[in-house]
C-alpha positions in Angstrom: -182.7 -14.5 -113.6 -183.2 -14.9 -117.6 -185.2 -13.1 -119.7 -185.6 -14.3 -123.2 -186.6 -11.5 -125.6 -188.2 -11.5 -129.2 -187.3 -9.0 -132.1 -190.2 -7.4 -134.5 -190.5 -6.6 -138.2 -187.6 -5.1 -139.4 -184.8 -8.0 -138.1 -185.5 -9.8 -141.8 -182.6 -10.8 -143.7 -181.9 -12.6 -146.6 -181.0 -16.2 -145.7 -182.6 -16.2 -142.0 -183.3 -20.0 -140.7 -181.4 -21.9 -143.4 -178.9 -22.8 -140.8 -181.8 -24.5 -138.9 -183.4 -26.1 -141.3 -180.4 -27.8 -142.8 -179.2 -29.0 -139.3 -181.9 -29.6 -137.0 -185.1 -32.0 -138.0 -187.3 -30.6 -135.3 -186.9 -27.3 -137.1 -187.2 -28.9 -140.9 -190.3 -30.1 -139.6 -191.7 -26.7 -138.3 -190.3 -25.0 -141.8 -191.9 -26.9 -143.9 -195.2 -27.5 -141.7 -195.5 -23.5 -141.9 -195.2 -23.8 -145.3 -198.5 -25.7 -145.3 -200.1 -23.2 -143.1 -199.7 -20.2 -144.8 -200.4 -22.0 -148.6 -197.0 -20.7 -150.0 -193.2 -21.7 -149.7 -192.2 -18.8 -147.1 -189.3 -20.6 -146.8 -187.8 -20.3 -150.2 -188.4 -16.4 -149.7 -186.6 -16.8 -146.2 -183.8 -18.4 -147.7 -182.7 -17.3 -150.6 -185.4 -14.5 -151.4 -184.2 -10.3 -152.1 -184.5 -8.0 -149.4 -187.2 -6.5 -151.7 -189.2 -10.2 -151.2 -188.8 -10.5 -147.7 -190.0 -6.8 -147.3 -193.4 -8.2 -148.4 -196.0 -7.3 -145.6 -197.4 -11.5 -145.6 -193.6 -12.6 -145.7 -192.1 -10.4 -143.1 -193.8 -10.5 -140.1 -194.2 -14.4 -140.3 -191.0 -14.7 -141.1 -189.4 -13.1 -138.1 -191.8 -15.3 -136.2 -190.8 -18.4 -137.5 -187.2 -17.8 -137.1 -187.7 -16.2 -133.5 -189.8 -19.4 -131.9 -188.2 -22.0 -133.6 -184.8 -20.6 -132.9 -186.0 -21.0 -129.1 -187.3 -24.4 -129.6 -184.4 -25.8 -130.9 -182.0 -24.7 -128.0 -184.3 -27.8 -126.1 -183.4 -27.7 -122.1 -181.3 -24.7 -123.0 -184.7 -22.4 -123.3 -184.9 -22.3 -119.4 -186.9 -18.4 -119.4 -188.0 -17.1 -115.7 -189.8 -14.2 -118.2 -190.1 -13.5 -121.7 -191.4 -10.3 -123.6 -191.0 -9.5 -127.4 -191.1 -6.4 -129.3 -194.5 -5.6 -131.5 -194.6 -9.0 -133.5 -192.1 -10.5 -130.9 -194.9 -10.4 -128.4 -196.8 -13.3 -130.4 -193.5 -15.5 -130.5 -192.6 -14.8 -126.9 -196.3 -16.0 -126.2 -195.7 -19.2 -128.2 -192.1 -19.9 -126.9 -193.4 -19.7 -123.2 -196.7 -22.2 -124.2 -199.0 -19.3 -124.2 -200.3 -20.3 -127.7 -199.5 -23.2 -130.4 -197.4 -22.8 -133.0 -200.2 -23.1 -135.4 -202.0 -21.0 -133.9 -199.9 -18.5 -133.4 -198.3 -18.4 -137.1 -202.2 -18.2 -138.1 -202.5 -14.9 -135.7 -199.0 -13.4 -137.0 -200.7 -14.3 -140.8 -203.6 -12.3 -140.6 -202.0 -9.6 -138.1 -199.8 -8.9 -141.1 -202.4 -9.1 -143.8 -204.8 -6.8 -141.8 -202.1 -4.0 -140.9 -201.3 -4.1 -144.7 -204.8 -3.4 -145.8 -205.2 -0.3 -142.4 -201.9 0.9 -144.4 -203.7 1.2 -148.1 -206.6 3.1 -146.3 -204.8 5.7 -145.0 -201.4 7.1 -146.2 -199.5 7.3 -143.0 -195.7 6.7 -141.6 -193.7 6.7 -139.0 -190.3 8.4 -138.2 -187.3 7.6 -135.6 -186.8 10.8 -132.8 -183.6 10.9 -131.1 -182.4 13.2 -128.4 -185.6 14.1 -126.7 -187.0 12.9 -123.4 -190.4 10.9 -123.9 -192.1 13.7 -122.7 -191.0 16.5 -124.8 -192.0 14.0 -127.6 -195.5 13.7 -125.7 -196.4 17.2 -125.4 -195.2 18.3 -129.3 -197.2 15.2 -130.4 -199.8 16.7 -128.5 -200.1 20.0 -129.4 -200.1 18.5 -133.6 -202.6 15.9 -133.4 -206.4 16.9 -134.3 -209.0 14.9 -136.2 -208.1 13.7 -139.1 -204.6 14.5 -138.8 -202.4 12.3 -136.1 -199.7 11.7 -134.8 -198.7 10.0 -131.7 -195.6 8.4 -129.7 -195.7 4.8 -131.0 -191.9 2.9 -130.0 -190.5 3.6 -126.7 -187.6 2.0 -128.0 -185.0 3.5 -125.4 -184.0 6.5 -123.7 -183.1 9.1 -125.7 -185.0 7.2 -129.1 -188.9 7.2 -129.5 -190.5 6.4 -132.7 -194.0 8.4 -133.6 -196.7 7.3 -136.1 -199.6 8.8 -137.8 -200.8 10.6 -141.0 -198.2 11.4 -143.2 -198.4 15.6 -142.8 -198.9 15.4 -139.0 -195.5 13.3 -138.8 -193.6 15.6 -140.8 -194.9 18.5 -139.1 -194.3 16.7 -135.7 -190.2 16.1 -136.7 -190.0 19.8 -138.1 -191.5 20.9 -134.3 -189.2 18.5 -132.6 -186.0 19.4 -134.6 -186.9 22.9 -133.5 -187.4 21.5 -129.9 -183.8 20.5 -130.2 -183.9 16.6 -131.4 -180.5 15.6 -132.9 -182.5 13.6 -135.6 -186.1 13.1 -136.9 -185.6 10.4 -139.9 -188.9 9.5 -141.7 -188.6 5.1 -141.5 -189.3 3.2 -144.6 -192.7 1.7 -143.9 -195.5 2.0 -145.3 -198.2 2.7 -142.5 -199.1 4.0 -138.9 -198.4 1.2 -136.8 -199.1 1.6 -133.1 -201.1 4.6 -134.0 -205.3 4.6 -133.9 -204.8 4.6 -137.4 -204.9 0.6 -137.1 -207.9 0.5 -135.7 -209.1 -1.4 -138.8 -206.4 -3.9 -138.4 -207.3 -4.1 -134.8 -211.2 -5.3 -135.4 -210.2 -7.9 -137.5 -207.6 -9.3 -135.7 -209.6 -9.3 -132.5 -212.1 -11.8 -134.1 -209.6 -14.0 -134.6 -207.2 -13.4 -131.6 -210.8 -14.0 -129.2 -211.5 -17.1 -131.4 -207.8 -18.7 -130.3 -207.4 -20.9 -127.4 -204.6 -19.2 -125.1 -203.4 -21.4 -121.7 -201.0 -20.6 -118.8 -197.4 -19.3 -120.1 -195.2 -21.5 -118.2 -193.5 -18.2 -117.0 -194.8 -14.8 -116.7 -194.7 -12.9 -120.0 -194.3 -8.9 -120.1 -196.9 -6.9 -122.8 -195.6 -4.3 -124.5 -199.4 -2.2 -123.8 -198.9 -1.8 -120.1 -195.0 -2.7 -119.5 -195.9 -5.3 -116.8 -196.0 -9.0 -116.5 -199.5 -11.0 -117.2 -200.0 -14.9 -116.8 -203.8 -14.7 -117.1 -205.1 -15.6 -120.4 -207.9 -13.4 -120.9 -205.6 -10.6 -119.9 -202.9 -11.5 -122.0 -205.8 -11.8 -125.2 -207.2 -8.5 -124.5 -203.7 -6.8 -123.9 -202.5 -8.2 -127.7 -205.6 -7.2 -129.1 -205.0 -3.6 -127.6 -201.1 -3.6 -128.6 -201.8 -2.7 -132.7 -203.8 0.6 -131.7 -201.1 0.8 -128.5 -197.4 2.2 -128.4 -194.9 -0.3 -127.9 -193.4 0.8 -124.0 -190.6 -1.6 -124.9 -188.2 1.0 -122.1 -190.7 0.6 -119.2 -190.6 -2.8 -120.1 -187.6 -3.9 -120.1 -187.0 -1.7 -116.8 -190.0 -4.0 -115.1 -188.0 -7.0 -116.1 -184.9 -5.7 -114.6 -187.2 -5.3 -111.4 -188.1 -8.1 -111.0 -184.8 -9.7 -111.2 -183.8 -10.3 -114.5 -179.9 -9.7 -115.2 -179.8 -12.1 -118.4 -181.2 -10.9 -121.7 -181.0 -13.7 -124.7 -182.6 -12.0 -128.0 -184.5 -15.5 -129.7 -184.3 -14.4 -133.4 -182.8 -12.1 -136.2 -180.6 -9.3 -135.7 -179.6 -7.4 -132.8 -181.8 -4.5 -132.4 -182.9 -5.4 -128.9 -179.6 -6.2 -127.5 -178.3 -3.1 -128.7 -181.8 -1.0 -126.6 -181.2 -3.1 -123.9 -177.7 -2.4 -123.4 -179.3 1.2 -123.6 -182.2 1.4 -120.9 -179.0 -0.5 -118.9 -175.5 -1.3 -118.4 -176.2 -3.1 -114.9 -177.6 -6.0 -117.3 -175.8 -8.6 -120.2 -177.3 -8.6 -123.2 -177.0 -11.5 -126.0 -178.1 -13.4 -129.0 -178.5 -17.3 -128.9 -175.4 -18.0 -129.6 
């Protein structure tokens, strides 16, 4: 069976989609109709903007979207998923690749996902940091033992075995990789972003975006499509709303997730966007499966 997967911030590059756009008129057409949407030329920043440009919290997260979904809806009768699942952001262009939401409507989301996570991120000076070496749990319990009012820190990526990202106030993180590094983690490297993502530090972020994600029309997926809160497979629209609006306060159990997929049958992994970060945890959590880009 095939799984089609979806990366999250942090695939950008410099360039991404050009290919597309100069090739395929179904994708020109979705370019520059985002364009529109969001009320600036994202596509100039895609194209030909720094990495500095594209690190931009209202050009990144759209940006991975756009390339993602329309890289999937330009491979036509090719894009044949039996289940799809995306990473953080990836979640929102798995949900539009498998018919879940619009396009519009789902660039709209991703818009003013990003814009909201960016103003949770000036409220509170927070980070996140990259722990490998450690089993989940030993991460759970030191996170644990930190966290206290006002002070956080919590598991936030279950990106693999063996690599787990945590999120929270800035002195409760470091504190946390100082513990683990003591616990016996080959590495504990702070990330460069700029906020708590996955954390209950987003809590803001997650208010405002559940006005807007309750005020969306969602329909059937035209295959089941795995969320990254619970690990398992929804096709129910209501349930699929509330698990997205619970995913920006929620770690990302991207492990148990791909594991369910493997369940339930899938051998094929195609990664729909930039970069290879998922093929490279997939090959990971197993080597039973095959792991790829579009291409």
């Amino acid at each position: 069976m095939k799984a089609f997967v979806f990366p999250g911030q942090g695939a950008q590059f410099s360039g991404m989609g050009k290919d597309l756009y100069e090739t395929n008129q179904t994708a020109k057409e979705l370019f520059d109709k985002a364009n529109d949407i969001l009320g600036f030329d994202i596509t100039k920043i895609m194209f030909e903007g720094t990495a500095e440009e594209l690190k931009q919290t209202k050009v990144t997260q759209p940006a991975v979207f756009l390339h993602s979904v329309i890289s999937a809806i330009c491979m036509g009768d090719a894009f044949k998923p039996d289940m799809v699942g995306g990473h953080s952001l990836g979640e929102f262009s798995a949900l539009v690749a498998a018919g879940a939401l619009s396009f519009e409507d789902g660039l709209k989301l991703v818009s003013k996902r990003a814009m909201a996570m960016q103003k949770a991120c000036e409220a509170a000076p927070s980070t996140m940091a990259a722990i490998i070496g450690l089993t989940d749990e030993q991460i759970e319990e030191v996170c644990k033992q930190i966290s206290k009012e006002g002070n956080i820190v919590v598991p936030a990526n279950y990106n693999n075995p063996g690599q787990l990202v945590i999120s929270g106030n800035i002195e409760a993180v470091n504190e946390a990789c100082e513990a683990l590094k003591a616990t016996g983690a080959k590495r504990a490297l702070p990330l460069p972003v700029g906020g708590a993502f996955h954390s209950p530090l987003m809590q803001p972020a997650k208010d405002e975006l559940q006005a807007a994600i309750e005020q969306t029309e969602f329909k059937t997926p035209k295959c089941p499509v795995y969320q990254n809160v619970d690990a398992k497979a929804h096709t129910n629209p209501e349930e699929i709303k509330q698990n997205l609006i619970a995913q920006l306060t929620a770690p990302v159990r991207w492990t148990y997730e791909v594991q369910a997929m493997i369940a339930a049958g899938a051998t094929d992994f195609t990664e729909c966007g930039p970069g290879k970060a998922l093929q490279g945890m997939i090959a990971k959590i197993s080597r039973d499966v095959t792991a790829h880009g579009i291409e």
